[in-house]
C-alpha positions in Angstrom: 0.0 0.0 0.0 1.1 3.3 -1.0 1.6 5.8 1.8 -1.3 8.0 2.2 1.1 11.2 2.8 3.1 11.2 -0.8 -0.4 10.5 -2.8 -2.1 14.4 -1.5 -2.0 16.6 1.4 -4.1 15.4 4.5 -7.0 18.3 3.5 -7.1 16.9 0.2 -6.8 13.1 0.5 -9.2 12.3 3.5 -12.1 13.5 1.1 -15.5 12.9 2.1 -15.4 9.2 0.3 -12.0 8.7 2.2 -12.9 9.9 5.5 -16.4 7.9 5.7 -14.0 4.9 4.5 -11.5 5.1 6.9 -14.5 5.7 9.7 -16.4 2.5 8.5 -13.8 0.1 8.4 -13.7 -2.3 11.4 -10.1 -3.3 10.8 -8.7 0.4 11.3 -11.5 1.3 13.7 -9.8 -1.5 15.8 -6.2 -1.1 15.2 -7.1 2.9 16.2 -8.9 1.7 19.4 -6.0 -0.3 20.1 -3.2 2.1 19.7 -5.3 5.1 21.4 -5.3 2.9 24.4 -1.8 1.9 24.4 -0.9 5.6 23.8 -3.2 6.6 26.7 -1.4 4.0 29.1 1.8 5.2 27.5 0.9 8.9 29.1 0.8 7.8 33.0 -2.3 9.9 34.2 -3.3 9.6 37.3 -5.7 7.2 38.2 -9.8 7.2 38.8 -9.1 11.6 38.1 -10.8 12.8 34.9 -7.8 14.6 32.8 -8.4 17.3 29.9 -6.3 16.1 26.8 -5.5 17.3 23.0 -6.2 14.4 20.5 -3.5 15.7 17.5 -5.2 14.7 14.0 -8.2 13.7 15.9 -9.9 12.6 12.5 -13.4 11.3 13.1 -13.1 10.6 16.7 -12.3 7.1 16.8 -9.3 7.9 19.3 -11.5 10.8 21.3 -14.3 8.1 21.6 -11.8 5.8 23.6 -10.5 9.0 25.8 -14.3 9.4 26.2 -14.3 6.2 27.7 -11.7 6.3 30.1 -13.5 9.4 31.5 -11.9 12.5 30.0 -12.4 15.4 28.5 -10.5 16.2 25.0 -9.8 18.6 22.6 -9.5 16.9 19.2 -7.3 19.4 16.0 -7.7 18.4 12.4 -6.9 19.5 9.1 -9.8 17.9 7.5 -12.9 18.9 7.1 -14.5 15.7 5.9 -13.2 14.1 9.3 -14.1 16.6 11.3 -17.6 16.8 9.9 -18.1 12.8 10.1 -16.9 13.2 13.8 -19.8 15.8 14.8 -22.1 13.4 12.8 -20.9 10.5 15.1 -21.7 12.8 18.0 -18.9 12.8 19.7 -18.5 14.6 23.0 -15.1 16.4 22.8 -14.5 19.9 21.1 -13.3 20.0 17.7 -10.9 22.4 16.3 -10.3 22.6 12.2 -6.3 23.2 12.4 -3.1 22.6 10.5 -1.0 21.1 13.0 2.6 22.6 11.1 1.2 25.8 12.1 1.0 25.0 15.6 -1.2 24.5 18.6 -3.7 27.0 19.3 -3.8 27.3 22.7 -3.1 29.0 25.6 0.1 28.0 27.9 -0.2 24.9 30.3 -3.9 24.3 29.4 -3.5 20.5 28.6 -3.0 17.9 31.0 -1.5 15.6 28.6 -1.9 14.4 24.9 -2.0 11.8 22.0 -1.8 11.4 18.5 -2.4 8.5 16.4 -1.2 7.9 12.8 -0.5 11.9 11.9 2.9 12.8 12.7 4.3 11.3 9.7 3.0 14.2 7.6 4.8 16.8 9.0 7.4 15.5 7.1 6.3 16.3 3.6 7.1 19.4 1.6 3.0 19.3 0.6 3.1 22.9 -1.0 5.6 25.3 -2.3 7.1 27.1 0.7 6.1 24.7 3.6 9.4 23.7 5.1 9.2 20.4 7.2 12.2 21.5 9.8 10.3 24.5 10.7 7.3 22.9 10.6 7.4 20.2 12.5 9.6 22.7 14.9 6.3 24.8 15.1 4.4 22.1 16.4 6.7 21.0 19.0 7.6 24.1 20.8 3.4 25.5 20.8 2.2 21.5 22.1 5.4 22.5 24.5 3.6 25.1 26.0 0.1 24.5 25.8 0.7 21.7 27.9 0.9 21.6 31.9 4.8 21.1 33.1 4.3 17.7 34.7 2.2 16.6 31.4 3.5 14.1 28.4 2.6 13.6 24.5 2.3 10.4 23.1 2.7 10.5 19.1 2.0 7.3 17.6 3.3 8.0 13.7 4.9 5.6 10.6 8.3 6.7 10.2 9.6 5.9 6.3 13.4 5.7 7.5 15.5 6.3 10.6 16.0 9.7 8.9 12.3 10.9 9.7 12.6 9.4 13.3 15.8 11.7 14.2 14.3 14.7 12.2 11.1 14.7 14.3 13.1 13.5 17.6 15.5 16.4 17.4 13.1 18.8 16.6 10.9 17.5 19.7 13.8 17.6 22.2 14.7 21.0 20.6 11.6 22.6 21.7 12.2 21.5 25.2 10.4 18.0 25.5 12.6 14.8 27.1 11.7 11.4 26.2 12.3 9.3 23.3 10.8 6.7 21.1 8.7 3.5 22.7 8.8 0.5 19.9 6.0 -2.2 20.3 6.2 -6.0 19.1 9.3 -4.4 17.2 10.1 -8.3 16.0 6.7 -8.1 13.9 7.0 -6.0 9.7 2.9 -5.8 10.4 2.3 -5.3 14.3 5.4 -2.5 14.6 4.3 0.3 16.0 6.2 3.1 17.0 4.8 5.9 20.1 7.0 9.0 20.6 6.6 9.4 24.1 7.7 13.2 25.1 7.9 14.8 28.6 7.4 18.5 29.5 9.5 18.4 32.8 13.2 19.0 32.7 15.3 15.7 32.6 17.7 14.5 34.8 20.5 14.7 32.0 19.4 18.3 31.1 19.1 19.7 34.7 22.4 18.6 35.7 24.2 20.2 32.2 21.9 23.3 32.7 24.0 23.2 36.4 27.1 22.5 35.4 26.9 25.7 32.7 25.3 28.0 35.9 28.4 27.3 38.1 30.6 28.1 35.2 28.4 31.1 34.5 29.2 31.8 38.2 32.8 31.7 38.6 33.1 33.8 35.4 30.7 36.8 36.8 32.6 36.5 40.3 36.4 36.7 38.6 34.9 39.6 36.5 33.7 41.3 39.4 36.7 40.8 41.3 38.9 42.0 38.6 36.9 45.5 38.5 37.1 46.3 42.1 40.8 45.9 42.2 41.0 48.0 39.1 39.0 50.8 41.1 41.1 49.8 44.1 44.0 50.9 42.1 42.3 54.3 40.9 41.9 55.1 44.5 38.2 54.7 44.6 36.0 53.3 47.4 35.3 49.8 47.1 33.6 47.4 49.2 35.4 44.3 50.8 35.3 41.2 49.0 33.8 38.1 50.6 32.2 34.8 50.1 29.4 36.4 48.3 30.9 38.7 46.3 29.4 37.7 43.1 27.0 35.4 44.1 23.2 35.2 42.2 20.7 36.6 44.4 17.6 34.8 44.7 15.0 36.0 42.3 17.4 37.4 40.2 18.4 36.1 36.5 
């Protein structure tokens, strides 16, 4: 089967005859049930407490319907109109947003406590029209879903990568915006059953905090030596200077 993102843009190709297609089929309706769930698990809420999440390339629902479900309340952004129009004919219960997702999230800071996306990431990486450029696109999307999400919340992108290529494009790009995490393979034994969840977290790693550290204390010990310097300069020119000590160029708290 020819991949779905080199035959048209996503606008274009989930149609009306697509979209209803892709709704009605009981083999991707249950392949989407089942990855929605594992990317669900894959997000760590917390238990028996009703979360509000963004469903990325929500499509017709299928994946709100299983949020719905577990008990929470969603937010679902599409491109497509045809999916988006099925999914209000299907009733479902979250709130629908008709959005290119290269051109960001369109929401205000922290407001999500976590989010998924099944089967959409994958077309970030196309060139679909003159002048879209997939670096700065798929940039775009990681550093707005960055901060319309809560700081203790994660992403789980389920997506098709063509090559290893596409997986370090989006991964950089991803960790680039600020997220930590990395790239969750199921049954990766199995050519059909593969299936690969980007799983991102909005708190600082361990790795990052300790180099952000390490480049404060050097930050540090260069301001002090600076200081130091100048007051025995103005030492020299006979000026008044205070007396150095152990927190003569130290950060004050607060202060950046």
């Amino acid at each position: 089967m020819s991949r779905p993102e080199y035959l048209a843009p996503p606008e274009i190709f989930y149609n009306k005859d697509e979209a209803k297609k892709y709704t009605c089929n009981s083999r991707i309706m249950d392949i989407q049930v089942q990855m929605s769930e594992r990317a669900i698990e894959l997000l760590v809420l917390p238990e028996d407490t009703p979360c509000y999440l963004l469903d990325i390339g929500c499509g017709s629902g299928l994946s709100g319907s299983v949020l719905e479900d577990q008990g929470h309340v969603w937010v679902g952004m599409d491109i497509s109109t045809a999916m988006l129009d099925i999914a209000v004919e299907r009733e479902v219960e979250g709130s629908l947003v008709l959005s290119d997702m290269g051109h960001g999230c369109p929401f205000k800071a922290g407001t999500f406590d976590g989010a998924i996306s099944i089967s959409a990431l994958q077309w970030l990486c196309n060139a679909d029209r003159s002048g879209y450029k997939p670096v700065q696109r798929i940039y775009k999307f990681f550093s707005t879903l960055y901060a319309c999400l809560s700081r203790s919340a994660r992403a789980v992108l389920q997506f098709y990568p063509e090559n290893s290529h596409q997986m370090e494009l989006l991964t950089t790009q991803a960790m680039r915006a600020g997220f930590s995490g990395g790239v969750v393979v199921d049954y990766p034994n199995s050519t059909k059953a593969k299936k690969f969840f980007l799983v991102l977290m909005t708190g600082i790693s361990y790795t990052a905090k300790r180099e952000h550290l390490k480049q404060q204390r050097g930050k540090s010990l260069k301001r002090r030596n600076w200081i130091l310097e100048k007051k025995e300069r103005r030492r020299r020119q006979g000026k008044d200077v205070r007396t150095d000590s152990k927190y003569t160029g130290r950060k004050r708290s607060g202060k950046f």
